[in-house]
N, C-alpha and C positions, 0 to 999 in steps of 0.2 A: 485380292486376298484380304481376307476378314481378321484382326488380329485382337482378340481378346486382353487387353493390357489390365490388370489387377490393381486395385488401390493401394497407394503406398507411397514413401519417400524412401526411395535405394540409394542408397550410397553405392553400390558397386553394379555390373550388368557382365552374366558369364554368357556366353552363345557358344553354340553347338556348330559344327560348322557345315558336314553333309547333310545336306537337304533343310538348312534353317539358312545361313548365308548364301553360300553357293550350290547349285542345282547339279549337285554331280550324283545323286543317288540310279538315274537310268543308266549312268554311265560305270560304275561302280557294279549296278546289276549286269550289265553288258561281262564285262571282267567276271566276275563270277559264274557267272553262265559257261563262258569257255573253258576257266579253270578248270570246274568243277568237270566237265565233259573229258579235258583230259585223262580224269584218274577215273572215270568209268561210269560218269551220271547219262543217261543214255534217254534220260526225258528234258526237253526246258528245265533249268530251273521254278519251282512256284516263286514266285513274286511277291505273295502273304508272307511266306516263311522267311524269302529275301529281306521284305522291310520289317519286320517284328525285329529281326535284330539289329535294327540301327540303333547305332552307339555302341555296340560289342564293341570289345578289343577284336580286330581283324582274324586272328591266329583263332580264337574263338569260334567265331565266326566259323569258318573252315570245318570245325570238330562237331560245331551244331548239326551243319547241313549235310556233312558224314553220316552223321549220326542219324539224321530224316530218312535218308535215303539209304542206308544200310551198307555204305560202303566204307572200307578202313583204307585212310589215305596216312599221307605226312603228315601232318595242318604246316609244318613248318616250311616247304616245300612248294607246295595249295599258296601260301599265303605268297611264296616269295613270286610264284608265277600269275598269281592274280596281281598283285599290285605292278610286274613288268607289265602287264595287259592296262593296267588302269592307267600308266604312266603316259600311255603311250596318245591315249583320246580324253587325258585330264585338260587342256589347255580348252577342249569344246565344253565346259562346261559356265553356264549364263549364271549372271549374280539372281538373286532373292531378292528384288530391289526392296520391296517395304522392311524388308526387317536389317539390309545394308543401310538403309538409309535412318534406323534408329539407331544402328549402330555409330554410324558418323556423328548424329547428333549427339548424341549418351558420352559419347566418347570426348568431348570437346570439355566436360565437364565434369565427368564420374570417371573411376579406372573401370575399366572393361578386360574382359578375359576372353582364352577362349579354352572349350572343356571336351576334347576330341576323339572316341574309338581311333580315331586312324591315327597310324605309323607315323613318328613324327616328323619323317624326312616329307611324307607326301602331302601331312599339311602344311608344314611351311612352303612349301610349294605352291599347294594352292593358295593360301593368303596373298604368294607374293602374286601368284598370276592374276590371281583376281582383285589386284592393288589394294587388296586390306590390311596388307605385311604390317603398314606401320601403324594402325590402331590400336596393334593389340601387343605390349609389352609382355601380358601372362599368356602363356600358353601350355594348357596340359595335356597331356598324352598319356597313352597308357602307360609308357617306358618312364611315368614319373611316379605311379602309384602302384599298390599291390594289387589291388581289385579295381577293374576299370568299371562301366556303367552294367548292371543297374545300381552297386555299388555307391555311397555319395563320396566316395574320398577322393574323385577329379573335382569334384564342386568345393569341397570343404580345404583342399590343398589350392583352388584358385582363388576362395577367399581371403585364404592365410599369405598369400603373397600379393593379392590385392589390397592385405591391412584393412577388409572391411569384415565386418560381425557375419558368419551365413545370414542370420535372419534378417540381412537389411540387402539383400542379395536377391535380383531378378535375371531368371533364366530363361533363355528360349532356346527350346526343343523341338524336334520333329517327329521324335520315337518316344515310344512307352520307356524303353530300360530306362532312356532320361530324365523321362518325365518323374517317374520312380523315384531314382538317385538325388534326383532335386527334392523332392516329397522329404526323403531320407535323410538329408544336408539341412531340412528346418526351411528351405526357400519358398517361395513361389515361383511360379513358370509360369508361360506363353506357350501354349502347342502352336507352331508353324504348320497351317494346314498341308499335307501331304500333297507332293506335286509326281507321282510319279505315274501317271497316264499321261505325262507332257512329256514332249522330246525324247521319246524314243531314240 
């Protein structure tokens, strides 16, 4: 993995965590895929449409791919029976080593955050499983802001409780909404090239 890093001296480093740290986005689409078949998606899921919205808030999520496919669901419901499904094969997901292991290092000397669409019970979860838990004291979620990504106010509220400037603030992403939000927040970013033809 090729990782484009930007010129700069950061004081702070926010990372994204499906599919930038940990490799759970197959797994994620796995859950989705069934969800969505329970309330009457009667094709695959697409997988384009699946990853374009990494970084939604979850519940979102749900309303979009209703919305693709013409069906009126819950989203509250969708959401609460995808993540039972995602709970359940979260622990098979492998770290992102090159970008864990700038994490570690960044970490040792700068505050580091992390800036999450997903629910915040399921990433603390996965931090803990994928023994990141104690790197990262900030942690945002949707359930801390009004607009989650592509929105920049999960970047701009990790700033603010990391106590460093947005503009001295580097991001890595794996999705466009993020990459946006981060654009939006005054940052720079790292696209984390897409891994989702691996590990099916």
């Amino acid at each position: 993995m090729i990782l484009e890093i930007p010129e700069g001296d950061f004081s702070g480093y926010i990372f994204d965590l499906d599919g930038t740290l940990v490799d759970t986005m197959p797994l994620h689409y796995r859950a989705w895929d069934q969800a969505m078949r329970r309330v009457g998606l009667t094709v695959p899921l697409d997988e384009e449409l699946f990853y374009s919205l990494g970084g939604v808030p979850t519940r979102r999520v749900a309303e979009l791919i209703a919305e693709h496919y013409g069906l009126v669901v819950n989203p509250h419901e969708v959401f609460d029976h995808k993540e039972a499904l995602f709970r359940e094969i979260q622990h098979d997901a492998p770290l992102i080593e090159p970008v864990v292991e700038i994490a570690r290092r960044v970490a040792r000397t700068h505050p580091v955050a992390i800036a999450s669409g997903g629910p915040r019970d399921i990433v603390h979860r996965s931090l803990q499983l994928a023994g990141l838990a104690p790197l990262f004291s900030v942690v945002i979620t949707p359930e801390d802001v009004t607009h989650g990504k592509p929105s920049p106010e999960m970047f701009l509220l990790a700033a603010k409780r990391m106590e460093v400037t947005p503009s001295n603030c580097l991001v890595f992403e794996d999705a466009e909404p993020g990459m946006r939000a981060a654009e939006a927040a005054g940052m720079k970013w790292v696209r984390v090239p897409s891994r989702k033809r691996q590990a099916r």
